[in-house]
Backbone as ProteinMPNN parsed JSONL, in Angstrom:
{"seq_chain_A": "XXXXXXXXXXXXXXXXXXXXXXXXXXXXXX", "coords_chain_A": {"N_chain_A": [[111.68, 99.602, 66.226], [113.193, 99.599, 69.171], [115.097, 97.549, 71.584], [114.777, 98.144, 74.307], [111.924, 98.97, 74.427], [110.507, 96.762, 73.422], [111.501, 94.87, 75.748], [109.959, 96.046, 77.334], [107.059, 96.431, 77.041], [106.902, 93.2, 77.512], [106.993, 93.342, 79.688], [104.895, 94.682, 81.152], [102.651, 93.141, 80.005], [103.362, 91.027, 80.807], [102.683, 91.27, 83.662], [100.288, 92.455, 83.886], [98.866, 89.836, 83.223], [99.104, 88.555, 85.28], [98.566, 89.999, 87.165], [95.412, 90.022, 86.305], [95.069, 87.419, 86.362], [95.419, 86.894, 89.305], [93.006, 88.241, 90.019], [91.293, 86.854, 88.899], [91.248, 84.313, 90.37], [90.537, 84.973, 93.148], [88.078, 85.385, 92.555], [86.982, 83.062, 91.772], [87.741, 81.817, 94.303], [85.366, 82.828, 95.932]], "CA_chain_A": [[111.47, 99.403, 67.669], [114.454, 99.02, 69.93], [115.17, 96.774, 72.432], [114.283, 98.282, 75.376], [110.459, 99.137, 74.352], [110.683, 95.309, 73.511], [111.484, 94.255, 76.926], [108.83, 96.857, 78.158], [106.016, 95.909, 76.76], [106.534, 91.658, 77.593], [106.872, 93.298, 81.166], [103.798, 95.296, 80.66], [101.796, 92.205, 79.321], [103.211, 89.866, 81.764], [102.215, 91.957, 84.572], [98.595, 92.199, 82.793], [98.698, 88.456, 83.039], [100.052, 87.838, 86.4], [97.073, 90.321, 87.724], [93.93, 89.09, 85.867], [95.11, 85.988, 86.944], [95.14, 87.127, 91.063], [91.634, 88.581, 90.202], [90.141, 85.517, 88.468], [91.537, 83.483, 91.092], [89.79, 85.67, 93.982], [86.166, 85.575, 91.675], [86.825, 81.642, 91.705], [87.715, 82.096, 95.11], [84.266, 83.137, 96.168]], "C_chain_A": [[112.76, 98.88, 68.307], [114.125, 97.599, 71.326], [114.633, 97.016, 74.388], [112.598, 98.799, 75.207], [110.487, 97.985, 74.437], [110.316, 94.728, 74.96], [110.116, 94.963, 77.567], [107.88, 96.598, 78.294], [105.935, 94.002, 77.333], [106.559, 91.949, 79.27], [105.521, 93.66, 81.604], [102.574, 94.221, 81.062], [101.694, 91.128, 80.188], [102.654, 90.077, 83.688], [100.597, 92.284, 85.035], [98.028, 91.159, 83.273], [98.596, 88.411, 84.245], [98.276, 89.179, 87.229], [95.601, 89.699, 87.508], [93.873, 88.024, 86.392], [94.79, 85.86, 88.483], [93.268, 87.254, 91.161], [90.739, 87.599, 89.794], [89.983, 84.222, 89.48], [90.896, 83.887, 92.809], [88.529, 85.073, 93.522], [85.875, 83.789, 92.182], [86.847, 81.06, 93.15], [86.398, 81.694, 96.538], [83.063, 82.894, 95.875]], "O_chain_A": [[113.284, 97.824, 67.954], [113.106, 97.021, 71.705], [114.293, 96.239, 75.28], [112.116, 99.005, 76.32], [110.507, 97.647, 75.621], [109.23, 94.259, 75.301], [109.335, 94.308, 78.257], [107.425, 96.43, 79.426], [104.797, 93.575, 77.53], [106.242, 91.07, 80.071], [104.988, 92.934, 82.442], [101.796, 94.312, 82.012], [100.705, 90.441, 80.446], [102.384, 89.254, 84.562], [100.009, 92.323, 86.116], [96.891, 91.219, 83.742], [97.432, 88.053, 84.424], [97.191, 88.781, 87.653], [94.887, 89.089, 88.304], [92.846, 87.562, 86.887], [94.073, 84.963, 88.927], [92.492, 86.692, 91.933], [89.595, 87.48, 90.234], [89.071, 83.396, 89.503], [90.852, 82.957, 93.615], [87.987, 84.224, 94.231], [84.879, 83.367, 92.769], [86.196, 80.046, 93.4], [86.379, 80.909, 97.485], [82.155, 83.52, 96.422]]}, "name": "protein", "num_of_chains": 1, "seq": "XXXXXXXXXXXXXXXXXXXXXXXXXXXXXX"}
């Protein structure tokens, strides 16, 4: 695995994160 899949995926994942998080924070929200 090179380095740029690497970076891809923790962008991927943190992007993942950084949403669920908007949407749990809406649910809690409400």
């Amino acid at each position: 695995m090179n380095e740029q899949e690497e970076s891809l995926k923790e962008e991927v994942f943190a992007t993942l994160v950084f949403e669920s998080g908007k949407v749990y924070t809406q649910m809690a929200l409400h």
